[in-house]
N, C-alpha and C positions, 0 to 999 in steps of 0.2 A: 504494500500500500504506500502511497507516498507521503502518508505521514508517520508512517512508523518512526522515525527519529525523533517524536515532542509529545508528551505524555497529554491525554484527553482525560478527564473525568471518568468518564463511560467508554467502557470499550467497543467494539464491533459485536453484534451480535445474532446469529442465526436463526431460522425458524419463525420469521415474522411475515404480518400479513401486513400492506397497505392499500387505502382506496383513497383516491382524490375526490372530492367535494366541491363541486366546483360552486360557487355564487350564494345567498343567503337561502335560495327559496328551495335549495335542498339541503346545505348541512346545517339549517333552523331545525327545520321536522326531525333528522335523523339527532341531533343534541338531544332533542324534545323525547323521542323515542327511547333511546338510550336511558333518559334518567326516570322516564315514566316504568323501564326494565329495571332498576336495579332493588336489588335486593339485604345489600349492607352500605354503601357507604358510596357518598359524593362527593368529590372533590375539585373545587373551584376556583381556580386561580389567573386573574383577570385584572387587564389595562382598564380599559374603557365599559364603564357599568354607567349606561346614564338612564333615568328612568322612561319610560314612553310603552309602545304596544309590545315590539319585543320582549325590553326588560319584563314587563306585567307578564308575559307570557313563563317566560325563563323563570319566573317567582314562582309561579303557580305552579310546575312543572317538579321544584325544588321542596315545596312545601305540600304537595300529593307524597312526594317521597318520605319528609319525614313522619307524616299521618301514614305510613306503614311501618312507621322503627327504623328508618333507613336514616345512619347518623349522615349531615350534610357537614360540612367545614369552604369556609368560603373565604381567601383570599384578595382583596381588593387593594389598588395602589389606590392611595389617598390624593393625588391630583386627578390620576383618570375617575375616581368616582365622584369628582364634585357635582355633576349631574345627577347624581339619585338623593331621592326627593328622603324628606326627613320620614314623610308614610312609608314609604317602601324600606327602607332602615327600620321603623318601628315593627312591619310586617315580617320584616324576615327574620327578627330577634325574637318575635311572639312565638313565631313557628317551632323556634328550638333551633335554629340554623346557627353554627357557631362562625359569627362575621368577625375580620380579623381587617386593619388595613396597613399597610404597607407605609413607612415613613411615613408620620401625619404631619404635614405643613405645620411648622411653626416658625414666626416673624426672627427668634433668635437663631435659626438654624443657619440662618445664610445662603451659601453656596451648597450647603448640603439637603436643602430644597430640591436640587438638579437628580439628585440620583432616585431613579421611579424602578418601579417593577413595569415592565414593557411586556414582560410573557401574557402567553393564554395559553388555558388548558382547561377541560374538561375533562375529569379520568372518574370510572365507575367501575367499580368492585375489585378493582388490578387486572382488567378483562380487556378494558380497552381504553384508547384515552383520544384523545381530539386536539389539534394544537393549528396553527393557520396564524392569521395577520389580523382576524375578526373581533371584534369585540360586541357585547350587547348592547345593543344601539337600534333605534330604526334605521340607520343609514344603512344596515347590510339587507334589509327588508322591509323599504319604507310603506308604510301601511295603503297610503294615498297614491303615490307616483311611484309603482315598481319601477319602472324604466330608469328608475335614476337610483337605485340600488347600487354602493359603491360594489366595486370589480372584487372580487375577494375569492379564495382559496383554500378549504382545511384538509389537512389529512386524517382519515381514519385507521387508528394502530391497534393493531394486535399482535401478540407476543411477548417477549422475554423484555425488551427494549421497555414493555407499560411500566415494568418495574423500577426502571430506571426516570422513569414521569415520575412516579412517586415519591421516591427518593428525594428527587431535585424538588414537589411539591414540600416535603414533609421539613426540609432541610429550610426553608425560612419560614414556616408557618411555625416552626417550633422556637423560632425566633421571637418571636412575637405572642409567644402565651407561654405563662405563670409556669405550667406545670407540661410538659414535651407529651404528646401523640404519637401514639404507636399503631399501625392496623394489621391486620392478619395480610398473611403470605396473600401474592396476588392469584386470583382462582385462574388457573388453567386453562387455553382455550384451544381451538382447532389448530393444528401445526402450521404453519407455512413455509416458505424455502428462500423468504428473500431476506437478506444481511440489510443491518441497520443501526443505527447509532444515534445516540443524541448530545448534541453539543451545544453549548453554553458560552456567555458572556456574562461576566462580572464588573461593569465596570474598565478602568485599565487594565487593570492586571491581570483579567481572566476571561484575552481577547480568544477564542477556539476558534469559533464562529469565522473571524476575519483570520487566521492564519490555516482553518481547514480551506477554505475557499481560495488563500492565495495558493495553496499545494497543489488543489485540483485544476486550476487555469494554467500553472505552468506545466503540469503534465498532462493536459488536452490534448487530444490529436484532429477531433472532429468540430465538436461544436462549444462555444460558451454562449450559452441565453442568459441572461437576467432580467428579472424585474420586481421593481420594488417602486416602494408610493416614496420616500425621500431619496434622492441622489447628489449626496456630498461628499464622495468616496475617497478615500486616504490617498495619498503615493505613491502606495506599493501597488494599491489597487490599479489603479489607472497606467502605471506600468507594468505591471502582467499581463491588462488586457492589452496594450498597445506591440509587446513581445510577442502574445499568441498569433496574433495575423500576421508575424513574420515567420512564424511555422506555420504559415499556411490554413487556419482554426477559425472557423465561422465564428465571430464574435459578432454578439448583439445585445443590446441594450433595448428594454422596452418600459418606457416612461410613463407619469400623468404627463398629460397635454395639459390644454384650458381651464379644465375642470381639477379643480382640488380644494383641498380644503386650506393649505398653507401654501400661497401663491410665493412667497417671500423667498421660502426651500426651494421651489422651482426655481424662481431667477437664479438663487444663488447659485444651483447646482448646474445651471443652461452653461455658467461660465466655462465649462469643461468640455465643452461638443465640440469645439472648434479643433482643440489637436486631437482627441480622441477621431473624430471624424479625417482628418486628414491624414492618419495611421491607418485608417480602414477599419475601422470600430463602425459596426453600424447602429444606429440610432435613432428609434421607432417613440412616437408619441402617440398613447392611446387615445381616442375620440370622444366614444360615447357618454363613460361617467367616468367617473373618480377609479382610479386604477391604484388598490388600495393594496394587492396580494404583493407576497416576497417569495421568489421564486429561482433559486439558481440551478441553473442544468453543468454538469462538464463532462460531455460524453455518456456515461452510464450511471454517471452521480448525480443526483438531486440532492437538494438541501430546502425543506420547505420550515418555515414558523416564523416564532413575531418580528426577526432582525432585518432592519431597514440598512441599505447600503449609504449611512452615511456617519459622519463622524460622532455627531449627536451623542445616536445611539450606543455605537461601540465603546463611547467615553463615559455615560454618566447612567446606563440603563441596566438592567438585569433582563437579559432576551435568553433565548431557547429555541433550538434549531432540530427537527427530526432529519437524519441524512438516511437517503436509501443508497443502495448500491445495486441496481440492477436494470439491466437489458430494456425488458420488458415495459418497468414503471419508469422508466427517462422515456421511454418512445411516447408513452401517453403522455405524459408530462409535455413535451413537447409537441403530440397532440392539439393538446388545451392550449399552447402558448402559440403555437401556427394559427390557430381561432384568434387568438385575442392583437398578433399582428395584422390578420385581416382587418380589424377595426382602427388602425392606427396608421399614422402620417410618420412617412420615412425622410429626415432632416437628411438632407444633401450638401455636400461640403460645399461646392460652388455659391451655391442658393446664401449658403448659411454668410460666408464671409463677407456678402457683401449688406449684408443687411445695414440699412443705416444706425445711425447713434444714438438716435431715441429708443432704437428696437434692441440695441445695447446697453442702453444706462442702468435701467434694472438690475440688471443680472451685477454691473460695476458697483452701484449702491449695495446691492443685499450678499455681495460677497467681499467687501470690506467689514457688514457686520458679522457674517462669518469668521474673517480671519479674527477679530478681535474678540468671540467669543470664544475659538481656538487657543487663545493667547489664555484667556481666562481658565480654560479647564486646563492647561498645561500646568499654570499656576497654581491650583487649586491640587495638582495630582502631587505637587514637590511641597507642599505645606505639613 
């Protein structure tokens, strides 16, 4: 493998099963499904919990479970849950749900405000677990304007690797309460034949996520896909991909376009297509809605979960990555992601450079504020 030389958390691991999910309006129902099955315990650990028809759904779903004895434990980052309403807090504490949040904002904290729980995950009984870019929100399945459902992506896991979700859940939720949580072994399920791994971000120091991905684009031979909703990608990154297409390595990039929710991250990250593009990087901007999924391909690797390709996240987040290794699931994967470039406007280097200085000042303004909040987490990592 070619990262056997740098130790991972979790190792490789055989006999798993995965399925892609693609968009809200089917891995909604099968979440839904999943926790209306279980039988001992739910496990919830989540960015974006804001309240509206999903969340209310997602509630109800959670507290059907524990009106059968089924212990629920729920993880939420304290930024991303500012959206759930103080009823729905009251509702899920009534239920017996044990809610837990993740560094809670406070004015003396400072700069240590910046470090969030960025994961997702839904894991049920050690049987299966659910991890993607999604959070509960209508924006993944807006009640009124499907059409405008943002772009999104989860995997469904089965195998030895759910044990390893667990772990990585149990390991800060035990953080965070009095007295540590233990659950029974995870139950057993039907074999599978595909190797899998799951890999992590801490913060600086415990970059996985961005050195398993720099290992697999320098030993590409065929293809690098990516895409993800921010793109503010480090140095190393942007030269690996700009090396791969000198071995010859279909590299691609597939962006938001117009539609986003943080226009700002766009600019900033636009400043990067001009050499990327002139190395032969190609670089697709999605159309329809918000292109919210994190998805890297290299050859027969995937790497699907919450990690956004940009500096952000790798510096100040706790993210979570399922990696597969196989044949079969990169073809589908790539599948979906052939789908999702039909929908999307391919930037041309000719086109691109000559664009006038209004159609570039953005990108110049919002990647000054970049660098100097660059400066700031550097700072912040030597204190």
């Amino acid at each position: 493998m070619p990262d056997n030389n740098h130790t991972f958390r979790f190792p490789w691991r055989d006999g798993n099963r995965f399925e892609l999910l693609i968009d809200g309006r089917r891995f909604l129902p099968r979440l839904l499904a999943t926790i209306d099955a279980a039988r001992r315990y739910v496990l919830v650990e989540m960015y974006l919990f804001e309240s509206g028809t999903v969340t209310s759904r997602f509630i109800d779903a959670l507290v059907r479970a524990t009106e059968r004895g089924v212990a629920v434990q729920m993880l939420l980052d304290d930024f991303g849950a500012l959206g759930l309403t103080r009823a729905d807090r009251e509702r899920i504490r009534y239920a017996g749900i044990e809610l837990a949040f993740y560094n809670p904002l406070r004015t003396t904290k400072l700069l240590r405000n910046f470090f969030r729980d960025h994961r997702k995950l839904v894991l049920v009984d050690g049987r299966v677990a659910f991890t993607g870019g999604a959070g509960i929100a209508d924006e993944f399945d807006p009640p009124r304007h499907p059409e405008q459902a943002w772009r999104e992506t989860l995997i469904e896991i089965h195998g030895p690797v759910v044990q390893d979700w667990q772990e990585l859940f149990l390991d800060i939720w035990n953080r965070h309460r009095d007295a540590p949580t233990s659950l029974p072994p995870a139950e057993s399920s039907p074999p599978g034949d595909i190797r899998g791994r799951v890999t992590v971000t801490r913060g600086p120091i415990g970059q996985e996520i961005k050195r398993s991905l720099l290992n697999r684009v320098r030993s590409a031979r065929v293809r690098v896909w990516i895409t993800t909703a921010y793109f503010i990608p480090p140095w190393k990154i942007r030269r690996a991909l700009k090396k791969a297409i000198g071995h010859g390595v279909d590299v691609r990039l597939l962006l938001p376009g117009p539609v986003t929710d943080h226009p700002a991250v766009r600019h900033a990250g636009r400043r990067y297509y001009q050499r990327l593009l002139r190395h032969g990087v190609r670089i697709f901007e999605y159309q329809p809605r918000f292109l919210h999924q994190k998805v890297m391909v290299c050859d027969d690797w995937v790497s699907l979960g919450s990690a956004n390709l940009d500096r952000w996240n790798l510096r100040w987040n706790l993210e979570a990555n399922q990696e597969v290794n196989d044949t079969s699931f990169a073809h589908a994967t790539c599948a979906m992601l052939a789908d999702d470039f039909s929908d999307a406007v391919e930037c041309r280097y000719e086109t691109w450079r000559r664009r006038p200085w209004p159609a570039r000042l953005p990108e110049w303004l919002w990647g000054v504020v970049d660098r100097l909040l660059e400066r700031l987490g550097r700072r912040k990592d030597t204190d």
